[in-house]
BATOR-333110 format. One record per atom (N, C-alpha, C): x, y, z; residue in one letter. Coordinates in steps of 0.2 Angstrom, whole numbers, plus 5000, padded with zeros to 4 digits. Layout:
XYZA
...
# end
This chain:
487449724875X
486949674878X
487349614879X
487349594883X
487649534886X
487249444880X
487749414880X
487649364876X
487149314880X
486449304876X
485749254881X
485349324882X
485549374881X
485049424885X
484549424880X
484049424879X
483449444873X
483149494873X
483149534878X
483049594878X
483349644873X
482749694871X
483249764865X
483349814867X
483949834867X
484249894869X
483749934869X
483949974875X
483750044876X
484050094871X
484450084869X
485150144868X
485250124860X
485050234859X
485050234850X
485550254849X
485750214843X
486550274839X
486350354839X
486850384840X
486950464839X
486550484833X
487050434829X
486950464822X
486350454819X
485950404822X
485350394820X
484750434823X
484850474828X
484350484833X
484550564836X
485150584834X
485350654836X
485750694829X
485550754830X
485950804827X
486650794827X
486950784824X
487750764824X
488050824826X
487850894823X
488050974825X
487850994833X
487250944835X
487150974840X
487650964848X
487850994850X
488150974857X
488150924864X
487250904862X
486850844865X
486950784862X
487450774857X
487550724852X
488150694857X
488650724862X
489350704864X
489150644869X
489250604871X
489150554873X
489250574881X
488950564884X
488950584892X
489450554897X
489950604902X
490450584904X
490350504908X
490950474909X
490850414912X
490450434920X
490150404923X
490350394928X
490450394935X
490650414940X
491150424947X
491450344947X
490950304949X
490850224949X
491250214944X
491050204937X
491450144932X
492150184933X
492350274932X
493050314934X
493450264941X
493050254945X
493350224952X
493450134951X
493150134946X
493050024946X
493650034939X
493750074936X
494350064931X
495150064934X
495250134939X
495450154943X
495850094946X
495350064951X
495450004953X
495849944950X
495449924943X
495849884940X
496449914939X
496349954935X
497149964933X
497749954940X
497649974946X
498249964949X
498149884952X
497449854952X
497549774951X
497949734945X
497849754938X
498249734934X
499149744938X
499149794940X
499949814940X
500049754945X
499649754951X
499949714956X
499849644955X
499849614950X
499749564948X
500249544943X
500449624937X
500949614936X
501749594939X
501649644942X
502149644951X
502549584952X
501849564954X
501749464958X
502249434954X
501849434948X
502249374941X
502949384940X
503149434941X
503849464942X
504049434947X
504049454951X
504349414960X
504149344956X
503849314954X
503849234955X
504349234950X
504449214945X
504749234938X
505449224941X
505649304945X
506249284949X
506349234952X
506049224958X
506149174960X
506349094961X
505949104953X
505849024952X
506549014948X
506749094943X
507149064938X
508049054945X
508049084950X
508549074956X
508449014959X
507948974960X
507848904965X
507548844961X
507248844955X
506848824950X
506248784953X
505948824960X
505548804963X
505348844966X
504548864969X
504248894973X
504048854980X
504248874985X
504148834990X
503348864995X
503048824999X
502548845002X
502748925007X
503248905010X
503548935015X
503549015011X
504049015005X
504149075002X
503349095001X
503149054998X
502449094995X
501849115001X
502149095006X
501649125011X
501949205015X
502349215011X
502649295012X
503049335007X
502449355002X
503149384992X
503049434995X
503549474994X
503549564993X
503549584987X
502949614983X
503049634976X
502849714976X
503049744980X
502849824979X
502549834984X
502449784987X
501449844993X
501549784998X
502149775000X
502249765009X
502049665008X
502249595011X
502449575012X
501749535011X
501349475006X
500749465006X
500849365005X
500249355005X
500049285007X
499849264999X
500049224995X
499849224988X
499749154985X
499749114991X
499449034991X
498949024996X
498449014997X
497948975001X
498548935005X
498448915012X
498448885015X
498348795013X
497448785015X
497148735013X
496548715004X
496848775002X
496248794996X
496848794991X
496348774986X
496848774980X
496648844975X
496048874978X
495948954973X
496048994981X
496549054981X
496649074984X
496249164981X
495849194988X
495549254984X
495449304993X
496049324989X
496249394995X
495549444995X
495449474999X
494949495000X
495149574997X
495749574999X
495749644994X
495749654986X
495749594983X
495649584977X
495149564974X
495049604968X
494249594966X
494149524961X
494549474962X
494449394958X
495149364960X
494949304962X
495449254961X
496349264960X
496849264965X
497149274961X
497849234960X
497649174963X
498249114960X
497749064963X
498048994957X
497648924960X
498048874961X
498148824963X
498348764963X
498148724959X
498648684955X
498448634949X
498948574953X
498748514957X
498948444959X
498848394951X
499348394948X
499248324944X
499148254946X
499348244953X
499148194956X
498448204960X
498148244961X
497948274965X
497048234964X
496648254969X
496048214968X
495548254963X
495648304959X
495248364954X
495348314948X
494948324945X
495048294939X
495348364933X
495948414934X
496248444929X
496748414925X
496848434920X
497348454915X
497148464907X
497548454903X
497348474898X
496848454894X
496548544890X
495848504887X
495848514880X
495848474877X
496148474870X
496748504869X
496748554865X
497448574859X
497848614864X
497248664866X
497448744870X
497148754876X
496848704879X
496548744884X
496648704890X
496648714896X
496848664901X
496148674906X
496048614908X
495148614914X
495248624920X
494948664923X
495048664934X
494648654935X
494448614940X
493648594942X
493548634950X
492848644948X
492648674953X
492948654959X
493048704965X
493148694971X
492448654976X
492448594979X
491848554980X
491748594985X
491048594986X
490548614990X
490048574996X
490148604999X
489748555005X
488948545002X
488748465004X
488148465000X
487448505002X
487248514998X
486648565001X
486848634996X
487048634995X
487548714994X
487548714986X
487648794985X
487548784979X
488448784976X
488648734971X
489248714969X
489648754965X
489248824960X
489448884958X
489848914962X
489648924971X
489948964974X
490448944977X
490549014983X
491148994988X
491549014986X
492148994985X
492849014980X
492749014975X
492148964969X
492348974964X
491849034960X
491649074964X
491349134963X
491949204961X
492349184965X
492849244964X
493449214955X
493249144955X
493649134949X
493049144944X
492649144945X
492049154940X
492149254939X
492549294943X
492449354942X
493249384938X
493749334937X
494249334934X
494049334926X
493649274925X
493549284918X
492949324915X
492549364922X
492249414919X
492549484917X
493049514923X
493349564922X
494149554915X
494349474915X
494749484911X
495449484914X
495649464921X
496249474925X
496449404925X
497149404924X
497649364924X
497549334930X
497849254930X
498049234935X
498549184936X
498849164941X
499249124942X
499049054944X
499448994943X
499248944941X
500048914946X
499848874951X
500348834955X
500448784953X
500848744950X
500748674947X
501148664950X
500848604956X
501448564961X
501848494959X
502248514957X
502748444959X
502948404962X
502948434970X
503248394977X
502848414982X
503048394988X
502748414995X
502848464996X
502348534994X
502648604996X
503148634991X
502948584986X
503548624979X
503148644974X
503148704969X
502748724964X
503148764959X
502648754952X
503048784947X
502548844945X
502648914945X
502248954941X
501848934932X
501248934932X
501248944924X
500749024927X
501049054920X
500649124920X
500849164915X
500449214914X
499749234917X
499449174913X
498849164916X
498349094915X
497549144915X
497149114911X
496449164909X
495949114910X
495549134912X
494849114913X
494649104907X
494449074903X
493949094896X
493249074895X
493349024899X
492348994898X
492148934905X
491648944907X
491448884911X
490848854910X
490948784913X
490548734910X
490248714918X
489748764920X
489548754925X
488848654925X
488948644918X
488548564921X
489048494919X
490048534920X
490148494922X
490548484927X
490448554928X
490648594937X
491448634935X
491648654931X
492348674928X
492248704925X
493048764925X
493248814919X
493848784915X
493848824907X
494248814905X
494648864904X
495448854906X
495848914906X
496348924899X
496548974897X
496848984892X
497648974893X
497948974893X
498748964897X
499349014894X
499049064888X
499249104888X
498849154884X
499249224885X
498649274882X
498449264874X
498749264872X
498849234863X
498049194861X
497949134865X
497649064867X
496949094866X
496649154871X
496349174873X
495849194865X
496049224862X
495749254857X
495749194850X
495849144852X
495749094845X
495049064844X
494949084838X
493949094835X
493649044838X
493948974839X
493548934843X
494148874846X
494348884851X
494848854855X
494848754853X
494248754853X
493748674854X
493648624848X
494048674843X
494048654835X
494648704833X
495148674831X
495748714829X
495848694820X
496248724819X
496548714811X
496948684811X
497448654807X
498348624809X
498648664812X
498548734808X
498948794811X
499148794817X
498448814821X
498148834827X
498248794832X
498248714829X
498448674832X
499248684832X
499748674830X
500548664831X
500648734836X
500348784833X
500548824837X
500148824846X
499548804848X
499348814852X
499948734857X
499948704853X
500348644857X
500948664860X
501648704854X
502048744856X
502048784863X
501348814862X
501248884869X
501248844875X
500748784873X
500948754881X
501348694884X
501548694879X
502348644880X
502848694884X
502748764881X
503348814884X
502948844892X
502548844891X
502348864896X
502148834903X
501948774903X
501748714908X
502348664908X
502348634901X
502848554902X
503548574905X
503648624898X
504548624901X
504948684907X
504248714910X
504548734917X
504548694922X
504048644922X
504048584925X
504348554926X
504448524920X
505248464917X
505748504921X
506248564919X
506448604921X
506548604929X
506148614933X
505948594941X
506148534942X
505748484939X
505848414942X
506748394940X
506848404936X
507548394935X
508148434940X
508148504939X
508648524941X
508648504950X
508048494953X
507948464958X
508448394959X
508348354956X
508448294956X
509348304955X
509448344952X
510148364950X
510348404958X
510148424963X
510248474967X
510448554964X
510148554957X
510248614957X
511048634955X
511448604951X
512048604947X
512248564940X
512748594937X
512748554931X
513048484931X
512748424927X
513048354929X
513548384925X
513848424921X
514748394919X
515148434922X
514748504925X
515348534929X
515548584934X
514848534937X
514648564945X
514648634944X
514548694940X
513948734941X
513448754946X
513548794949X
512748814955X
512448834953X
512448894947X
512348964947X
511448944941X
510948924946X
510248884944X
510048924940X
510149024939X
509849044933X
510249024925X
510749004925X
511348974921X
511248884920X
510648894922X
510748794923X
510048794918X
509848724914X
509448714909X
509248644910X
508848624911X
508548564910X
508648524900X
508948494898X
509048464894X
508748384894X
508548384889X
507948314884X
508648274882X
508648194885X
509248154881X
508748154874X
508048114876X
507648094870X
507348184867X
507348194863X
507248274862X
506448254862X
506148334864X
505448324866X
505048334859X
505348314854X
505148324846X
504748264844X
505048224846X
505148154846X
504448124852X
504148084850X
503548044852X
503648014860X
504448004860X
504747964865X
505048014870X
505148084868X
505448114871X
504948134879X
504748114883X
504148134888X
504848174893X
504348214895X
504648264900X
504648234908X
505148184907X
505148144916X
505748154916X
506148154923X
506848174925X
507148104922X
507048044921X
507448014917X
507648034910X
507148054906X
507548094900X
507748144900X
508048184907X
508348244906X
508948254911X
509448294906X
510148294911X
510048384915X
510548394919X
510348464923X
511148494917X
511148534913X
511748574910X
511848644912X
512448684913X
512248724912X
512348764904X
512048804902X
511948844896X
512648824890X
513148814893X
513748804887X
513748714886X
513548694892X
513648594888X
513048594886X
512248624888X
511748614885X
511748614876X
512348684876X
512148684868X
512648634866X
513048624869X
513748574867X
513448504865X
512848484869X
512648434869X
512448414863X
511848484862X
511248474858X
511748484850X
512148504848X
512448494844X
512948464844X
513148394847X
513548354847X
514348374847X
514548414851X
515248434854X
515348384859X
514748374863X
514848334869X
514548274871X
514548234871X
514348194870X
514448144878X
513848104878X
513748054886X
513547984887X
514047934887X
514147864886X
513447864890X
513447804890X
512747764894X
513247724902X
513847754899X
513947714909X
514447804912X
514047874909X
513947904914X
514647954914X
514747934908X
515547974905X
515548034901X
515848074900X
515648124896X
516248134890X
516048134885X
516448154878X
516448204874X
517248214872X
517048304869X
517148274861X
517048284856X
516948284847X
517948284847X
517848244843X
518848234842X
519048274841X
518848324836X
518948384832X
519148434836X
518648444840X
518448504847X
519048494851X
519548434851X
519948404857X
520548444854X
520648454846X
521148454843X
521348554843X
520848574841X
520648634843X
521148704848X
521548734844X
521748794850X
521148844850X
521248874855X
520848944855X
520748954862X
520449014866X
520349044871X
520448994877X
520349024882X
520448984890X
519248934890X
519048964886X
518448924886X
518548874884X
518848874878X
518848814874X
519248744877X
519648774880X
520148694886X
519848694892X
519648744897X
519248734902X
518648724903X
518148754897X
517548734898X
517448664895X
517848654889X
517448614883X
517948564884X
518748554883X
519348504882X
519448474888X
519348504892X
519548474898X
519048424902X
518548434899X
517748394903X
517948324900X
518248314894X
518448264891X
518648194896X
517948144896X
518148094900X
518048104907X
517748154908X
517448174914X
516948124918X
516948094924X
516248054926X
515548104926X
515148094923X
514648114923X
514148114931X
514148194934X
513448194940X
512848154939X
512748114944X
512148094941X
511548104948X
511248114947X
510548084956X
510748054958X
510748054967X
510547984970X
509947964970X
509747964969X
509047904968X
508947864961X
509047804961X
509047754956X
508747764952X
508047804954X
507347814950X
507647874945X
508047944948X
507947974944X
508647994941X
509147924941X
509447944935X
509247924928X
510147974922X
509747954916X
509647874915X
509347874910X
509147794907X
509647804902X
509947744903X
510447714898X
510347704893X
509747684891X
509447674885X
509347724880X
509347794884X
509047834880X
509847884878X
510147874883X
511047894882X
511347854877X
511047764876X
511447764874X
511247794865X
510647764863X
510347804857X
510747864854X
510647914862X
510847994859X
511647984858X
512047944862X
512647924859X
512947924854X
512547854850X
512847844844X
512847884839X
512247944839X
512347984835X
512748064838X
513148044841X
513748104844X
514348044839X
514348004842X
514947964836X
514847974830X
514447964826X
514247954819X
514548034816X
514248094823X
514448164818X
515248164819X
515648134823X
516548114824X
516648174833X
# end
């Protein structure tokens, strides 16, 4: 019985109403319908699994999804269109719900996060007269009924995007025209999203910090960097990490391209453990100790020889580091020697 129904079942327990010995007790086969609508789903699940894949690649090789790509993925079944055009809920007609949206944080929707765990999309606007449930936002209304994973395009740039996914439907608040979505599956099943514990709370804050902030961050950065390491020209984007000067632990740490350098994976950790170290006028320094150090061809061409190197930095004024915040993270790379 569906929840609000006040109607009583037609339908009596076995146990209570049947012979348990008798062979009129075996529950009657599904079906053709529900056999052909499971059917369905399931190879909808896959191709959505698919999808997420291709993007996933994608993004983790360019740290970006551009309009152009997304209006031709190959994920298994020939060559498809997985961004709307002009619409921000895109719903192919061969699929039975929604199946990626656009989230503009500049954007004229009133989205983003909604309390601890859940983030809000507002209904798609409807011509007046009309009724503002439907339209497109009919096919996301059948996402969270069947239960299907969606993709969530969070835009950065002009025709630039960052996947978060799978994203879920979990509830709608049709009197104040929006859903609220889950941002990961975990999220979905917590006894009441809208009131958390501390627990429920640290952790649902983790899920979407990993999930939304810091691919984002991630994006906006390694862009601003074109895509290589500031200490040692690096291309190779799946090897590249967006790096916090102010750590995002920390109150001041916000996820803007001025608190972040582009590294790849060996100065990231070099950093964050002070082997390496980045004056505030854009120099780069290795730990004295590390300088003194024999060992392998990593250890002098990766780590000793960077020593003193000018630091990559953006051309744009706007989105270099902040000195301020170098200089900070500095003083404690001197302090550990």
């Amino acid at each position: 019985m569906r929840p609000g129904d006040d109607r009583e079942s037609s339908v009596t327990s076995p146990s209570s109403s049947r012979d348990p010995n008798s062979w009129n007790s075996l529950p009657e086969p599904p079906s053709s319908a529900i056999l052909e609508l499971v059917a369905d789903l399931s190879e909808e699940f896959s191709k959505r699994e698919a999808l997420m894949h291709a993007l996933a690649s994608e993004f983790a090789q360019k740290a970006v999804l551009t309009s152009s790509w997304l209006s031709r993925v190959d994920f298994g079944w020939g060559p498809e269109r997985v961004k709307d055009v002009s619409k921000g809920i895109w719903n192919p007609s061969s699929y039975a719900a929604t199946l990626t949206i656009v989230s503009d944080p500049n954007g004229e929707y009133d989205d983003g996060d909604h309390g601890d765990s859940l983030y809000r999309y507002s209904y798609e606007r409807r011509p007046p007269g009309q009724d503002p449930r439907g339209g497109s936002n009919a096919k996301l209304r059948e996402a969270m009924q069947l239960g299907l994973p969606v993709v969530m395009l969070r835009k950065v740039a002009g025709g630039k995007f960052v996947p978060v996914m799978p994203v879920y439907v979990v509830k709608e608040e049709p009197e104040r025209r929006r859903f609220l979505l889950a941002l990961d599956e975990s999220l979905r099943f917590l006894p009441d999203p809208s009131h958390l514990t501390e627990d429920q709370r640290r952790y649902a804050e983790r899920v979407v910090r990993q999930r939304m902030h810091q691919p984002e961050f991630r994006s906006r950065v390694l862009g601003a960097y074109e895509l290589k390491c500031a200490v040692c020209d690096l291309r190779k984007a799946p090897l590249l990490d967006a790096a916090h000067i102010t750590a995002d632990t920390e109150d001041t740490g916000l996820p803007v391209v001025t608190n972040g350098l582009a590294l790849c994976k060996i100065h990231h950790a070099a950093y964050d453990e002070n082997i390496l170290g980045i004056s505030p006028d854009y120099i780069v320094h290795i730990n004295r100790q590390v300088l003194t150090e024999i060992d392998g061809p990593m250890l002098k061409y990766g780590l000793q020889q960077m020593d003193q190197r000018p630091l990559w930095v953006p051309r744009r004024v706007v989105e270099k580091p902040d000195r301020d915040r170098l200089a900070a993270r500095f003083d404690v790379f001197k302090q550990v020697g």
